[in-house]
C-alpha angles and dihedrals in degrees: 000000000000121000126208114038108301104094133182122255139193116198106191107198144156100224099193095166094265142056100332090059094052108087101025087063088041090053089051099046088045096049095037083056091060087048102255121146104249129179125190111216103198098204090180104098085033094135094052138077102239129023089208098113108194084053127089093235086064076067109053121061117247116256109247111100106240077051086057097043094058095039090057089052084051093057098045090043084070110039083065101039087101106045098081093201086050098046091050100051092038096038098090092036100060091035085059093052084044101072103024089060084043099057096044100050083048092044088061111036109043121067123219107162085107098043131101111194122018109198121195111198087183140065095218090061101042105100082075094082086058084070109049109098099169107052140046110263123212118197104206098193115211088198128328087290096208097045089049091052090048085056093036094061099240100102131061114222090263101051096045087058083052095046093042093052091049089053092049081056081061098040103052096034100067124079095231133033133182135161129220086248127034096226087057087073094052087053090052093054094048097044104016093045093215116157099237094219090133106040123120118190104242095165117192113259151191162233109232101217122242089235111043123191130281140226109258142178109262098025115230140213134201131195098209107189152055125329096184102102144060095244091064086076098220089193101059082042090057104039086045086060096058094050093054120033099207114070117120109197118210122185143059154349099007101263111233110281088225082081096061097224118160091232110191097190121227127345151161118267084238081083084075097081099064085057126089096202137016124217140233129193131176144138127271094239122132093255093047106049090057080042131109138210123217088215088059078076091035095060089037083053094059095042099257124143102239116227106207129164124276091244112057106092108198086070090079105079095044109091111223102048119123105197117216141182116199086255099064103016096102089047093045083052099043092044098048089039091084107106105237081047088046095052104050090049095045080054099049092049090049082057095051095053088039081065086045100056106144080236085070101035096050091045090099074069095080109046088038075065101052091046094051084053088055091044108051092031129216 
């Protein structure tokens, strides 16, 4: 182990170019700048024989056979990832495969006896930190894994209560637990019934940008994010767009053009300054009205005044939302789109990011480090 106060950590991520590569780069930017010896290990491409992802080899499985065995469930994960009756009933079975593959092959090929904190930043990695005898584990949750696949559709009633008991293994087993968010916690506590005592509070955080938006006649709004998943809420997305005429949409897949979204592809979230407002959509459902949306910071970063839906309750406490139902979203825009109303909400929302710097979120990291010195000794 390591003495003083430079320690050894292991960040184990799944660094896919968007969101799920945000924070784990951050940790180890945050943790490398206090002088601490910090490795990245990208489980992404785990299966196949190169991460390099523009090479053949990023293609082909490695040759190993727990390596075969998980790039075949990956295979067959999405050739049903269409059929809705398929996905349901496999879901849990190959997410089961999944991680156990996953924690053997990491069991066995990363080496930890020299380390002093493990941290996980997946679920699908997770049962790692089952395995790690020598060093203090972390289990950094991006949101409650088993909940989000029930609403998600991917789960029956049975095998969520299996899944769910198998992440509250992972939960209460490791010395320290955060969330991504910290209302998630509070959600854990309520459903999953799990006592807390090792929580520590590592909210996501944020870059304010140097040029921040502007007010602007009309005033615009952009939805900046994923549109993958059921919790988007494509419909409200769409019906919101109908009621007002100027929302650019930026993400992916496409959405259905059905939907008559004005979908704007990929960008930069540098996009986000020519807009006046940034947009939030997600399902009323239990796990997403404690969520959080990491573009919720994105569109505070850049000054905008952030429209979220009246029900999710984590919004509260962040200065600069503007909560909406259908019913009332063209009339909250219209009405903060004067320029004197825009401003002091857009002021208020550069604040807000100002005290979410990732400088500030990532702070419980310091003295998590002095205690694991004390704790695993010279």
């Amino acid at each position: 182990m390591t003495t003083g106060g430079r320690k050894r950590v292991v960040i184990v991520c799944q660094l896919d170019g968007f969101g799920n590569s945000v924070k784990p780069v951050e940790i180890h930017r945050y943790l490398t700048s206090r002088g601490h010896e910090v490795r990245l290990v990208d489980t992404y491409r785990l299966s196949r024989s190169s991460a390099r992802p523009a090479t053949l080899a990023a293609r082909l499985p490695r040759p190993r056979p727990y390596h075969v065995a998980l790039y075949a469930v990956e295979v067959v994960g999405k050739l049903t990832r269409p059929v809705g009756i398929a996905r349901r009933r496999l879901s849990y079975h190959l997410l089961r495969a999944d991680f156990w593959l996953r924690r053997r092959i990491l069991r066995s090929g990363l080496a930890l006896n020299d380390v002093d904190l493990v941290i996980c930043e997946t679920p699908y990695d997770s049962g790692l930190l089952l395995d790690v005898a020598s060093a203090e584990t972390m289990y950094d949750c991006p949101t409650p894994w088993a909940d989000e696949l029930l609403y998600e559709g991917r789960l029956t009633r049975r095998q969520h209560a299996r899944l769910r008991q198998l992440e509250i293994d992972v939960l209460e087993s490791v010395d320290h637990l955060s969330f991504h968010w910290e209302s998630y916690a509070d959600y854990a506590r309520e459903h999953y019934r799990i006592p807390g005592s090792n929580l520590v509070t590592l909210n996501w955080g944020c870059s304010p940008a140097a040029i921040r938006a502007r007010p602007a006649s009309p005033a615009r709004v952009v939805y900046f994010g994923s549109l993958s998943s059921r919790f988007v809420n494509l419909p409200l997305l769409s019906r919101l767009s109908r009621s007002y005429p100027y929302i650019d949409v930026y993400g992916g897949p496409p959405p259905d053009p059905a939907l008559g979204i004005r979908y704007r592809g990929y960008a930069s979230p540098d996009v986000l300054r020519d807009y006046q407002f940034g947009l939030i959509t997600c399902v009323d459902d239990p796990l997403r009205r404690d969520g959080f949306s990491a573009k919720h910071l994105d569109y505070l970063a850049a000054g905008l005044p952030v429209l979220v839906p009246a029900w999710r309750r984590s919004a509260e406490a962040l200065a600069g939302s503007l909560p909406y139902d259908e019913k009332s979203f063209a009339d909250i825009v219209t009405r903060h789109a004067d320029p004197v109303a825009w401003q002091r909400v857009s002021d208020e929302a550069y604040a807000q990011a100002e005290r979410l710097r990732w400088e500030h979120t990532l702070r419980p990291l310091d003295a998590l480090l002095d205690t694991t010195a004390a704790a695993v000794g010279p």
